[in-house]
Structures are given as C-alpha cells and as structure tokens.
N, CA, C and O of each residue as an XYZ file, in Angstrom:
804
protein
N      99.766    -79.716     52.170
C     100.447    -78.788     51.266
C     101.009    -79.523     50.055
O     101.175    -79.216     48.875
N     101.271    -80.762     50.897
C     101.760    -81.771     49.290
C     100.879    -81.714     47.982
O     101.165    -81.382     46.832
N      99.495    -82.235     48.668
C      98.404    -82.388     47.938
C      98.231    -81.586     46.889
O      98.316    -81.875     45.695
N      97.810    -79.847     47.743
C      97.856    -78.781     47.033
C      98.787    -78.145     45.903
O      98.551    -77.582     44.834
N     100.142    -78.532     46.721
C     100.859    -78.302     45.466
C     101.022    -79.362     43.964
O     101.555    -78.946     42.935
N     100.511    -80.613     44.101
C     100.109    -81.554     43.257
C      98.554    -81.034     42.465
O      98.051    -81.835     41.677
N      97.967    -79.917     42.672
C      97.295    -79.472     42.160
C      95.657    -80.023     42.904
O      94.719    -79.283     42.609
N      95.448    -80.767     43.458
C      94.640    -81.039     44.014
C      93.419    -80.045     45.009
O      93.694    -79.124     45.778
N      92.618    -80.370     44.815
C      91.598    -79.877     45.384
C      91.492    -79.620     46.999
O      90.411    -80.162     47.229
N      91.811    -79.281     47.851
C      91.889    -79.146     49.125
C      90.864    -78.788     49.473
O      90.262    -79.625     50.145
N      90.147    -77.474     49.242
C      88.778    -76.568     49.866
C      87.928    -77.931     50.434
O      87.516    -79.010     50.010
N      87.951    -77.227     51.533
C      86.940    -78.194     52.926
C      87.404    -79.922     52.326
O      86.476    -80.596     51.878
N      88.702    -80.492     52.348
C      88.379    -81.671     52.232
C      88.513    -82.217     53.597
O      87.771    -83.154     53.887
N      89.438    -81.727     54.581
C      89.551    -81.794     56.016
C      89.126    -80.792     56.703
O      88.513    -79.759     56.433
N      89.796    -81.535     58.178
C      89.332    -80.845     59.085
C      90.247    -80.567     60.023
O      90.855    -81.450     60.628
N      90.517    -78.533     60.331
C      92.306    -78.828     61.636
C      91.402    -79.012     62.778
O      90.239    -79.037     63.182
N      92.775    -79.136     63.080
C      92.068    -79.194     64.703
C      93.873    -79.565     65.888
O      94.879    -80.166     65.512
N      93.710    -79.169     66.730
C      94.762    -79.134     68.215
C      94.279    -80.559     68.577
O      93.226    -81.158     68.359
N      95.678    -80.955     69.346
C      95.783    -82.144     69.720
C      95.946    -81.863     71.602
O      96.649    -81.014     72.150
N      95.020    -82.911     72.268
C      95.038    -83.065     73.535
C      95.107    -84.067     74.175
O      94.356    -84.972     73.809
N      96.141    -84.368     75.546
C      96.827    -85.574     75.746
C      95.576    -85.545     77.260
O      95.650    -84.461     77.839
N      94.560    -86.499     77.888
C      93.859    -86.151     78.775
C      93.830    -87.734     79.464
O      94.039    -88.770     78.833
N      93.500    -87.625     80.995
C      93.742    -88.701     81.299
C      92.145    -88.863     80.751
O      91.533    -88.054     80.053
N      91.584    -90.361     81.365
C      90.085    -91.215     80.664
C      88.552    -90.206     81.638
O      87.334    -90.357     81.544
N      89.477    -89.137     82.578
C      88.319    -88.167     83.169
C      88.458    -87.153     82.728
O      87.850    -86.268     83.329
N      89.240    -86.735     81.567
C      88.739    -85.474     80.765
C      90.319    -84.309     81.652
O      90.246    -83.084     81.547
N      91.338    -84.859     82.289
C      91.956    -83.685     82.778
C      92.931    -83.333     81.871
O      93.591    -84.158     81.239
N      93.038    -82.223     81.790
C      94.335    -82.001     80.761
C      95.606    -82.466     81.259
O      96.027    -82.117     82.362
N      96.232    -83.242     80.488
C      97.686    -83.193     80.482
C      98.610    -82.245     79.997
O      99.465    -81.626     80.629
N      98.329    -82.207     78.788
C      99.245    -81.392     77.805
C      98.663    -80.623     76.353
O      98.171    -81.420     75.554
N      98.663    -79.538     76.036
C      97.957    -79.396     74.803
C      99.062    -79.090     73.775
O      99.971    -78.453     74.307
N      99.241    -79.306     72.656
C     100.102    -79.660     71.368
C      99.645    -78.186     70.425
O      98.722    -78.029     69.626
N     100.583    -77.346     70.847
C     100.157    -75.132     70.086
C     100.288    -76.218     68.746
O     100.559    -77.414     68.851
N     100.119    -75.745     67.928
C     100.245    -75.290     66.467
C     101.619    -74.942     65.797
O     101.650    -73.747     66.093
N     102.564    -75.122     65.226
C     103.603    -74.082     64.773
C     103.770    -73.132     63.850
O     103.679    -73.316     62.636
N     104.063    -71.901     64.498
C     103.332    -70.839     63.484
C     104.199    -70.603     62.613
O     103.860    -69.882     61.675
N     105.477    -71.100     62.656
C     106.542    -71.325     61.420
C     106.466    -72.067     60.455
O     106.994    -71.732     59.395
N     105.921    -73.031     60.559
C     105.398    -74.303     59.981
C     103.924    -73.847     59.167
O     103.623    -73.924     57.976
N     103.181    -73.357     60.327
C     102.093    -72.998     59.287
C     102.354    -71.506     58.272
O     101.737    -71.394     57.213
N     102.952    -70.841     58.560
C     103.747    -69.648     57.106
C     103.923    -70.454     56.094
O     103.338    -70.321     55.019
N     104.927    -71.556     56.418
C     105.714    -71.849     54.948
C     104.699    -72.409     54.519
O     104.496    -72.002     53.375
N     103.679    -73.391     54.947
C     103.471    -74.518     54.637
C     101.568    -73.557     53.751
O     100.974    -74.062     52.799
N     101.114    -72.226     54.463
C     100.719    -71.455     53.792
C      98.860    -72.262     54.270
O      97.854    -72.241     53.560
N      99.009    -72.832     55.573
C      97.673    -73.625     56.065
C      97.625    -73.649     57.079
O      98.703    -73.944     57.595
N      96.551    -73.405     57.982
C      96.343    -73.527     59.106
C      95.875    -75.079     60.241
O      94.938    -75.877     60.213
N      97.441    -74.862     61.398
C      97.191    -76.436     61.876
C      97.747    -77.499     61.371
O      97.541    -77.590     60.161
N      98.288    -78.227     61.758
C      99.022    -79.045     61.552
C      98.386    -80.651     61.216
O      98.807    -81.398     60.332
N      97.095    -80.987     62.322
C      96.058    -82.010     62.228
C      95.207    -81.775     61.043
O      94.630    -80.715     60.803
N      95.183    -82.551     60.518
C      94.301    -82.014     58.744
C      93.465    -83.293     58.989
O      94.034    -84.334     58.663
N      92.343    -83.396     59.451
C      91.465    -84.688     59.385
C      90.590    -85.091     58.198
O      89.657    -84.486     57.671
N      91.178    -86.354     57.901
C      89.275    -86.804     56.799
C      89.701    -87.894     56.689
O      90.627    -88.435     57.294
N      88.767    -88.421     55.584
C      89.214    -89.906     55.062
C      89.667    -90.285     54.494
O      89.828    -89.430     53.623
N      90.264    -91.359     54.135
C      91.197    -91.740     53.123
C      90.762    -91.819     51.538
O      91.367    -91.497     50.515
N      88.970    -92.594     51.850
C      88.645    -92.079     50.409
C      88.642    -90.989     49.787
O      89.014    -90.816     48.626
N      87.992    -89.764     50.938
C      88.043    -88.920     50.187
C      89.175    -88.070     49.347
O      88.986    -87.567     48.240
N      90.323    -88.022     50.070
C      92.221    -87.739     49.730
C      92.215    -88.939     48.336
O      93.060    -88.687     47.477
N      91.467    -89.995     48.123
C      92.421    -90.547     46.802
C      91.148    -90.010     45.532
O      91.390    -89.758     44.352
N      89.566    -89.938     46.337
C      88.566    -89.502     45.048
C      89.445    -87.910     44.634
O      89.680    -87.668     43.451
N      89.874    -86.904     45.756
C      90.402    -85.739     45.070
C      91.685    -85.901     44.298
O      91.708    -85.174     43.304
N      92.807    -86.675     44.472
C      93.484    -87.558     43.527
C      93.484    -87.853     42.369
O      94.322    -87.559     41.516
N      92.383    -88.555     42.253
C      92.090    -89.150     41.018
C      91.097    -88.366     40.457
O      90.425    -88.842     39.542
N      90.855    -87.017     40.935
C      90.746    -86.007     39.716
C      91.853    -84.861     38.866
O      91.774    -83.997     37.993
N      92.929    -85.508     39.778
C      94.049    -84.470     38.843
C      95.238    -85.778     38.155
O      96.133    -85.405     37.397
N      95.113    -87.072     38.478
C      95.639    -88.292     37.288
C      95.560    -88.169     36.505
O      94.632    -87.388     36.300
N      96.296    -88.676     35.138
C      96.145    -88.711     33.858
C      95.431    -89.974     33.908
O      95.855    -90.748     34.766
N      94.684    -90.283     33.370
C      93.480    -91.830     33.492
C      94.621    -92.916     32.903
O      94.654    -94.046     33.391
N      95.634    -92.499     31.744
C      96.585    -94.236     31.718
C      97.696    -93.740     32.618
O      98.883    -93.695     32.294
N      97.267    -93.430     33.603
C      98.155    -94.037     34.801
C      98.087    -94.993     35.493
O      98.964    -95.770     35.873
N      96.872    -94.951     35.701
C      95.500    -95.755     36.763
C      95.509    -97.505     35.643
O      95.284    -97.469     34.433
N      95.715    -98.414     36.164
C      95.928    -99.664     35.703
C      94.950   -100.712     36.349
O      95.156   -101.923     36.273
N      94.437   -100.446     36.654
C      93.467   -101.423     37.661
C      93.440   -102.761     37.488
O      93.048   -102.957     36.337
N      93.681   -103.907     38.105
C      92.844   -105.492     38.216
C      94.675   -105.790     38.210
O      94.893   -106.992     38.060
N      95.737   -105.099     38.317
C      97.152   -105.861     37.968
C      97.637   -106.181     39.400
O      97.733   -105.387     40.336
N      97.996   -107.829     39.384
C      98.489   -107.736     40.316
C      99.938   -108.529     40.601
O     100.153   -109.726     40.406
N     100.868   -107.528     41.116
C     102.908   -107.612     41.182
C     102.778   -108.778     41.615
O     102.050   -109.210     42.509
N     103.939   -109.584     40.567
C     104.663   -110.499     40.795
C     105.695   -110.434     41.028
O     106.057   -111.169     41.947
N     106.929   -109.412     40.263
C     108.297   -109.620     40.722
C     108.963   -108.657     40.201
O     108.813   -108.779     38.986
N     109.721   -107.622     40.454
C     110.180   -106.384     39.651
C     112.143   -106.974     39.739
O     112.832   -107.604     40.541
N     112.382   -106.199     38.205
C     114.015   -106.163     38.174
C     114.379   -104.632     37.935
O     113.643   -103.925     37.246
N     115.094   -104.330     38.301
C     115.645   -102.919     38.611
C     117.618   -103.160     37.766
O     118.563   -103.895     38.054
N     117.407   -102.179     36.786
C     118.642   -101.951     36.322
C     119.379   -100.805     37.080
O     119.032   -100.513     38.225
N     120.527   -100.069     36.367
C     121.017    -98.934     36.102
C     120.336    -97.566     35.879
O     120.708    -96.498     36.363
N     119.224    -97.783     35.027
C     118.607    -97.155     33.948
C     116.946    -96.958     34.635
O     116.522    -95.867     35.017
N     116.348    -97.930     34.674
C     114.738    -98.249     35.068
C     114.614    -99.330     36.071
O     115.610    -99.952     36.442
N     113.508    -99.561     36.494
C     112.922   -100.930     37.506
C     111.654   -101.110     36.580
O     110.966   -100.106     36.401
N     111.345   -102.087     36.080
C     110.369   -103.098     35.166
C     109.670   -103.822     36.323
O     110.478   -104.370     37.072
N     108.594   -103.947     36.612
C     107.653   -104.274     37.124
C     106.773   -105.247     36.217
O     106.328   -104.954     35.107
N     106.617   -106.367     36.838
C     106.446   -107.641     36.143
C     104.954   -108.249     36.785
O     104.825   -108.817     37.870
N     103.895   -107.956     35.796
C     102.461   -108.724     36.541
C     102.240   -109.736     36.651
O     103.324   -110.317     36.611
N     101.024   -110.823     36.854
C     100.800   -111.787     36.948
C     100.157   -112.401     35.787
O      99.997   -113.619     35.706
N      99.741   -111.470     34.778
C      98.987   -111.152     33.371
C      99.985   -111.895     32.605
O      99.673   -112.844     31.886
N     101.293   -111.437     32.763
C     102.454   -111.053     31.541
C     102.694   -109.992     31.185
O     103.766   -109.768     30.622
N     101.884   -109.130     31.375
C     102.327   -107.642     31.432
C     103.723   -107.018     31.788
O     104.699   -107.712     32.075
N     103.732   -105.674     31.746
C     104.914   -105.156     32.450
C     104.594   -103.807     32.571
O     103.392   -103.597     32.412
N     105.256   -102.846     32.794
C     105.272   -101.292     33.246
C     106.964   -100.997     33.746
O     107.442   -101.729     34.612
N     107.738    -99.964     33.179
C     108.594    -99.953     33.537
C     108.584    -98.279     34.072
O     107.791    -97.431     33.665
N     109.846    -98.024     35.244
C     109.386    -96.768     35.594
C     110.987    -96.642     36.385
O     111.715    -97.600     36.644
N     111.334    -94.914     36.726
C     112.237    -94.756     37.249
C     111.847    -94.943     38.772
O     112.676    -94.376     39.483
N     110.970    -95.483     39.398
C     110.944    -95.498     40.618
C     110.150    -96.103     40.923
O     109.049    -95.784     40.476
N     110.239    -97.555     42.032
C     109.094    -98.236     42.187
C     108.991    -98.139     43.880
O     109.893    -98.307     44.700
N     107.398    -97.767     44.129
C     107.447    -97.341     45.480
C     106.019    -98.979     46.175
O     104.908    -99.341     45.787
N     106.759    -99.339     47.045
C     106.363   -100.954     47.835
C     104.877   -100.376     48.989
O     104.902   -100.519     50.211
N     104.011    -99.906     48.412
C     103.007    -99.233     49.217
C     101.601   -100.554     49.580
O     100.504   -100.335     50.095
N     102.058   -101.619     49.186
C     100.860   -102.854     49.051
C     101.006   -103.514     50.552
O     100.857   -104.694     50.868
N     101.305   -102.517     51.284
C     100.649   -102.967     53.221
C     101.497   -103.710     53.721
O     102.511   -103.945     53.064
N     101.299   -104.382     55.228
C     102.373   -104.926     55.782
C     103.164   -106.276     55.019
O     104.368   -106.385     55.251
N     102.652   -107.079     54.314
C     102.847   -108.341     53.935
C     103.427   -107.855     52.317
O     103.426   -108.663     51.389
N     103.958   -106.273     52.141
C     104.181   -105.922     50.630
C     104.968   -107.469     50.302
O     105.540   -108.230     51.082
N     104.733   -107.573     48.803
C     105.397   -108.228     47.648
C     107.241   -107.954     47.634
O     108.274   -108.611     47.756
N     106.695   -106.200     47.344
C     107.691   -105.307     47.192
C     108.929   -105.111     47.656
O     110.010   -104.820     47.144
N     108.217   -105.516     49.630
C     109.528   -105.424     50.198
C     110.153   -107.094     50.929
O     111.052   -107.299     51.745
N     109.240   -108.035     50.225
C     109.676   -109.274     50.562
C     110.737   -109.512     49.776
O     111.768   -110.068     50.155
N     110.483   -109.034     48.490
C     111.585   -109.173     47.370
C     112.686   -108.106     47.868
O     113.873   -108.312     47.614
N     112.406   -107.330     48.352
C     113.814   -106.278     48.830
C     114.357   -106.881     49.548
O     115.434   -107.316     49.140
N     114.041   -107.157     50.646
C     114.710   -107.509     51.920
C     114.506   -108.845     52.574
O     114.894   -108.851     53.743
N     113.789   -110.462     51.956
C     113.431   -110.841     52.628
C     112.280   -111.115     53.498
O     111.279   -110.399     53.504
N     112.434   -112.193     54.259
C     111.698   -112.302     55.635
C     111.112   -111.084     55.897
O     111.911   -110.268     55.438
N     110.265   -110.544     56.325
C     109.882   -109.420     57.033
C     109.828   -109.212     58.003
O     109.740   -108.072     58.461
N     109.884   -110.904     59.059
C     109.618   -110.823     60.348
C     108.689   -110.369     61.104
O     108.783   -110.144     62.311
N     107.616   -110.196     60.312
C     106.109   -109.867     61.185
C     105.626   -110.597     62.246
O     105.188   -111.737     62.090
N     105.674   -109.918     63.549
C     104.974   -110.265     64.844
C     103.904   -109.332     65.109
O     103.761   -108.172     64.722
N     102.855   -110.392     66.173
C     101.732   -109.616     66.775
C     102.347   -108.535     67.693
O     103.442   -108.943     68.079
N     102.074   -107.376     68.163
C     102.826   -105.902     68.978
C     102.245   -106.190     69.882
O     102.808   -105.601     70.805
N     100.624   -107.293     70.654
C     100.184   -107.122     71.724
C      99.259   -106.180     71.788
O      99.102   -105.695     72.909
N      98.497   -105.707     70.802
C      97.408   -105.178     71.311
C      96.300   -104.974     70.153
O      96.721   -105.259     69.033
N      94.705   -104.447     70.230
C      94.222   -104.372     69.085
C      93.699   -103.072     68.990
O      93.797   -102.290     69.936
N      93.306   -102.855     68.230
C      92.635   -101.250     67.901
C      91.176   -101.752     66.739
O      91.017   -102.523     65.793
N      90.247   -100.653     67.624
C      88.939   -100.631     67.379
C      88.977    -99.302     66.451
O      89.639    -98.394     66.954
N      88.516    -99.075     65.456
C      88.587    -97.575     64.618
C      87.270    -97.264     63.725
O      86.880    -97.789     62.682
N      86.958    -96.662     64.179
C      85.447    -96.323     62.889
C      85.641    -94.789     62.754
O      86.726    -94.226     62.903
N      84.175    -94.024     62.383
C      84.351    -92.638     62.392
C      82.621    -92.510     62.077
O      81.904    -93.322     61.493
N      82.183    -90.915     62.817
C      80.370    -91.269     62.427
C      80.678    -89.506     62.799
O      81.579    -88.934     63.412
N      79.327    -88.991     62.023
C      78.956    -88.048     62.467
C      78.133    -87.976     64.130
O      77.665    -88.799     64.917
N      78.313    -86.374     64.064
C      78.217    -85.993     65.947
C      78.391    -84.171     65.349
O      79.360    -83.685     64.766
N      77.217    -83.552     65.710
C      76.889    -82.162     65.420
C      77.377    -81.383     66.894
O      77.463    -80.161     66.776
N      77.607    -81.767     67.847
C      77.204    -80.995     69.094
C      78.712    -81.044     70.229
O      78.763    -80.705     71.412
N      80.095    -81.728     69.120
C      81.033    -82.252     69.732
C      81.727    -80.768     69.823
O      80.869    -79.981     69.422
N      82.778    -80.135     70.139
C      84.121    -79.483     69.146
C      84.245    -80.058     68.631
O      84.092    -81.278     68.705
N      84.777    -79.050     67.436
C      85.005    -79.581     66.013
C      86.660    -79.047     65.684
O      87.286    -78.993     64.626
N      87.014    -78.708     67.024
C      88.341    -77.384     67.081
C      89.493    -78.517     67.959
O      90.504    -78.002     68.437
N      89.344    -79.544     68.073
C      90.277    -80.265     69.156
C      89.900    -81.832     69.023
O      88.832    -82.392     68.777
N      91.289    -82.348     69.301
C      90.921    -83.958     69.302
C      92.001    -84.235     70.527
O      92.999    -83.639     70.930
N      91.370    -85.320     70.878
C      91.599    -85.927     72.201
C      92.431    -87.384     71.952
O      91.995    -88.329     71.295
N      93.750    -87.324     72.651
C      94.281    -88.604     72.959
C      94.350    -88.589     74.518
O      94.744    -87.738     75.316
N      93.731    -90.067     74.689
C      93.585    -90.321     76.414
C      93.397    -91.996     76.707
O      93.044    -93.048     76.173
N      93.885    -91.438     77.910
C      94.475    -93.121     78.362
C      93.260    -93.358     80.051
O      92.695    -92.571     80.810
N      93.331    -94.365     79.984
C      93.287    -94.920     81.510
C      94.048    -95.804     81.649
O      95.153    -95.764     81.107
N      93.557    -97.082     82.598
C      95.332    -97.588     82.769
C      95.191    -98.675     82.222
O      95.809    -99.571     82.796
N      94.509    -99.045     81.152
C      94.763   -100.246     80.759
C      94.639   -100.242     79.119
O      95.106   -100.996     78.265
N      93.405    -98.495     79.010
C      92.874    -98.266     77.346
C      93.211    -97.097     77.061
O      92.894    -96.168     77.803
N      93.856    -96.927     76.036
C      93.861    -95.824     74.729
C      92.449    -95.424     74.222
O      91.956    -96.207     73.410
N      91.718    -94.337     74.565
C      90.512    -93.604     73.394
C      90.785    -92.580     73.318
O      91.338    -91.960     74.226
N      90.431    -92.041     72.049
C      91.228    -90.661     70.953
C      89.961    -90.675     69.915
O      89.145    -91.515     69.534
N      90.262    -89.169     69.641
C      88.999    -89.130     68.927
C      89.625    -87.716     68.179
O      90.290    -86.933     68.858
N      89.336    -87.431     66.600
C      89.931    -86.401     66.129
C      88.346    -85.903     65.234
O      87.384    -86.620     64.957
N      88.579    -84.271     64.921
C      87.291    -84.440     63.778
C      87.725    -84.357     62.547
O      88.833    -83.903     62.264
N      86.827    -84.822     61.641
C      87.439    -84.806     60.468
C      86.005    -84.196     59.697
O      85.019    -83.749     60.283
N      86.206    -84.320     58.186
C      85.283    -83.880     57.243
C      85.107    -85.275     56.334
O      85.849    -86.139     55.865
N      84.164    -85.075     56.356
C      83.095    -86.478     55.223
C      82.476    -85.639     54.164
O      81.553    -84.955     54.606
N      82.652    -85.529     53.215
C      81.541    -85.092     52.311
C      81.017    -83.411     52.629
O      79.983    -82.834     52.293
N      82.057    -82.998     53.315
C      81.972    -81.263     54.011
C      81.564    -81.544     54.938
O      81.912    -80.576     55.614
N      80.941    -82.293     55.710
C      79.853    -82.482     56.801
C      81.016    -82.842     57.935
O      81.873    -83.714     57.784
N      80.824    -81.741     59.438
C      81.569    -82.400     60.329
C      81.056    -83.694     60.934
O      79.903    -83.977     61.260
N      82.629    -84.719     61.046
C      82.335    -86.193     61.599
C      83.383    -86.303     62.319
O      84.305    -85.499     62.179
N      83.448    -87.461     63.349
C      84.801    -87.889     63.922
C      85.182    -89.047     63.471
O      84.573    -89.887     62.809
N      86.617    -89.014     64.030
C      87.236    -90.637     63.674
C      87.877    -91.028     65.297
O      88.874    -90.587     65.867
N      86.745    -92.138     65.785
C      87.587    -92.539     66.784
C      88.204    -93.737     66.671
O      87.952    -94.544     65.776
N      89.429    -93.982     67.992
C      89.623    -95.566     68.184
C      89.650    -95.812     69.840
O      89.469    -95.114     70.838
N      89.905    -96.888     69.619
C      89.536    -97.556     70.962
C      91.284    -98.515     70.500
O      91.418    -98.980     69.368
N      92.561    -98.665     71.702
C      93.264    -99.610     71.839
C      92.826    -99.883     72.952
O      91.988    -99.329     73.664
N      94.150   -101.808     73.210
C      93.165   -102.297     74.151
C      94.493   -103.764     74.308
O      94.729   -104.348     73.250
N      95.085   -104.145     75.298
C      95.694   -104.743     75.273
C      95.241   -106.712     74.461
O      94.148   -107.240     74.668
N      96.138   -107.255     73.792
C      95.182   -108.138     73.015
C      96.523   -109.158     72.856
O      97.663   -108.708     72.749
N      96.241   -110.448     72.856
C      97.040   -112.131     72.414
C      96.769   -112.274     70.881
O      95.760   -112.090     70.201
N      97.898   -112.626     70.621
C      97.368   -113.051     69.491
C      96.858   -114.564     69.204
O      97.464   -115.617     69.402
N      95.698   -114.373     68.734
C      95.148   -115.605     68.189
C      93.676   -115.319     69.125
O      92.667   -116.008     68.971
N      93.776   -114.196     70.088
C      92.389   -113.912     71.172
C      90.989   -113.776     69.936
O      90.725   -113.289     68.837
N      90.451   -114.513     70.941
C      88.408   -114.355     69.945
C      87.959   -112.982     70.036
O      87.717   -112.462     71.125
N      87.843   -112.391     68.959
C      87.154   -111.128     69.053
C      85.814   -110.951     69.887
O      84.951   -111.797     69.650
N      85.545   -110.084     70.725
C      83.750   -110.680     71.351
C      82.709   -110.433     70.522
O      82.792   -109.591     69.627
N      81.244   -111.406     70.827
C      80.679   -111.277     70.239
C      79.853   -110.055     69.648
O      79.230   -110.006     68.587
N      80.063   -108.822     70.889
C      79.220   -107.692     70.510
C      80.284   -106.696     71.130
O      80.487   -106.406     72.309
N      81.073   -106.139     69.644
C      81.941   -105.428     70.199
C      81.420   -103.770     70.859
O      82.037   -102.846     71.390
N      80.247   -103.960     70.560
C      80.027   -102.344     70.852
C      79.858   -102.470     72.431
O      80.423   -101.661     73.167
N      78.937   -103.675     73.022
C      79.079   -103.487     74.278
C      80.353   -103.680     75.229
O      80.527   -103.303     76.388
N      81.226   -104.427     74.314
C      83.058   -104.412     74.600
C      83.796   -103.192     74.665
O      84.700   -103.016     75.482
N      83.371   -102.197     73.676
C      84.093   -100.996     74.092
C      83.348   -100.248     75.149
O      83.966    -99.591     75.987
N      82.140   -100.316     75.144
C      81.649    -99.485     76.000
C      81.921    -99.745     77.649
O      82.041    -98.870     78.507
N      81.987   -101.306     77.847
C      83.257   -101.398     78.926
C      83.780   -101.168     79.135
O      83.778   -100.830     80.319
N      85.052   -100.984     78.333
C      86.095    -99.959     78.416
C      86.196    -98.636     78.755
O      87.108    -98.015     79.300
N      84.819    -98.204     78.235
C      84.901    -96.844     78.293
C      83.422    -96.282     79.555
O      82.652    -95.334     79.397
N      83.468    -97.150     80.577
C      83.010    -96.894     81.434
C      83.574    -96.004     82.429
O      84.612    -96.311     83.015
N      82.895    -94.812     82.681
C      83.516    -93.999     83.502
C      84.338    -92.926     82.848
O      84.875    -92.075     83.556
N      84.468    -92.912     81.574
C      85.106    -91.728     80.836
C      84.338    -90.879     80.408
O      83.202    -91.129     80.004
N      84.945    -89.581     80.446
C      84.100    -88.356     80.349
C      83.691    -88.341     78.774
O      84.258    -88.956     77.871
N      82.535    -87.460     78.670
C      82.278    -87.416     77.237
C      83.129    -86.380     76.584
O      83.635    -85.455     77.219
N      83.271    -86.550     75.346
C      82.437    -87.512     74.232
C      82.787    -88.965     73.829
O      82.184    -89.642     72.995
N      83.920    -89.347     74.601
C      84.184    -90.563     73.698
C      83.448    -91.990     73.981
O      83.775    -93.047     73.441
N      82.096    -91.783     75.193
C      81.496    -93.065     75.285
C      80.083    -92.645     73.708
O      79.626    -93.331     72.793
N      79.948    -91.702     74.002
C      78.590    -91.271     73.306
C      79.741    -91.161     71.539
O      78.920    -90.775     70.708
N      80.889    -91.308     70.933
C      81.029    -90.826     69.828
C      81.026    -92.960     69.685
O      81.155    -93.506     68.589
C-alpha cells in the first residue's frame, strides 16, 4: 500500500498468498486468516505480497525523478547539523538532505559512524534461498516447516507476471564451516522424507 500510494505500479507485481506453519510431513500446525481490518484500510487483499526485489525497485525507478538516482557514489562520512545532514563521498562530492537513511546492509558505513562497533556475530546457522518457476504448485499458500533439525518454507511469488516460488532451506551451521561441494545434493538430504513440494521446488 506504501508502494501504491508512492504512485507506483502494483498490477500483478506480486503474489498473496496465506501463511502455513507444517511439520517436514505436510501436517498442519497452524494457519495465519488474513485480517480483514487490515485488508479495508490498507484497500488489498492478504497480507503476504510475494515477488522480487528487482522487480519492487525496476517499478520504483519508474516513478523517480532521474537526478535523484546518483549512481557509482560511494559514503564516506556524513555531518548532521540543526538544519540538514551533508553526506560526504569518496569523489569529493557531497549531497545534503533533511534525512539520511543507513540502508547499505549489515556492515552499514552509516551506522558504524552512528553508533560504533556494531558487534557483528555469526547467529549459528545458514540459509539456502533461490526462487524458480513450478506451474502445478498452489499458488494460494506458502509453507513454513520444520523437522528437527531444518527449516523449509516456500512462498509464491510473481516474476515477470509468471507464477514462481521463493524457497529456503535453514540449517544449523559454525562459523568458518566449508560450504559442500554440491549443494543441491546437500539440501536434498535435508529434505529427505518431506512431503511435496518442497523436495521437487
């Protein structure tokens, strides 16, 4: 609804869909209604809005003004008055603005200079994530499910209008562990004995 009201293009860029909590044999745990208060105001159906990330910034960057978009700059060090925060490149450049938002990922610039240390540790585990088309899945429900050692979840989303999914695979993990050599037959270990779709997506 953000999007939309930013003027953006929405028609078929996702995909809804209900959320389901199942153990790794397909039993229901719990299913996640919809809120139908939520969907009035909000004037959309469903709460799960699936797609990709490219596609949310290509519809984006058709309602930008083009000198917004700055490309190849990259933050060195911002000062923040009273008044503005000046944003300082590596060029010599600058850009000054009433609001500077630290969106450059875990290791931001942004918020090393805010706060410091960041204190980044490994959490203990890794996640496998892709997404592919699959014609013959539901396209009305996505699945979070466990067995007792793995997380697989699988939601649908929209690519290019075309229904696709996005799955992942977690998985308990060390840090500094060797990735294996053929991860596809690594997940599919994992996912031995789980009901479909998530060995076949």
């Amino acid at each position: 609804s953000i999007l939309r009201d930013m003027g953006v293009d929405i028609d078929r860029l996702g995909a809804y869909a209900v959320t389901e909590f199942r153990n790794h044999r397909g039993k229901l745990r719990t299913r996640l209604p919809f809120n139908a208060k939520a969907e009035a105001r909000a004037g959309l159906p469903g709460w799960h809005y699936g797609m990709l990330r490219s596609a949310a910034v290509e519809r984006m960057l058709d309602v930008i003004p083009p000198e917004l978009i700055q490309p190849g700059k990259w933050f060195e060090r911002y000062e923040e008055t009273a008044q503005a925060v000046t944003v300082h490149f590596e060029d010599g450049s600058q850009w000054e603005a009433d609001l500077l938002v630290g969106a450059d990922g875990i290791r931001s610039q942004v918020a090393q200079q805010t706060f410091g240390d960041l204190g980044l540790f490994h959490c203990g585990i890794q996640v496998w994530l892709a997404w592919c088309h699959c014609e013959d899945v539901a396209h009305d429900v996505g699945w979070i499910s466990h067995s007792r050692n793995v997380q697989a979840s699988y939601f649908p989303i929209l690519h290019e209008g075309k229904p696709a999914f996005e799955w992942w695979v977690v998985e308990p993990w060390n840090a500094g562990q060797t990735p294996p050599p053929d991860v596809k037959a690594h997940l599919l270990r994992h996912l031995d004995g789980w009901v479909d779709p998530l060995p076949r997506l």
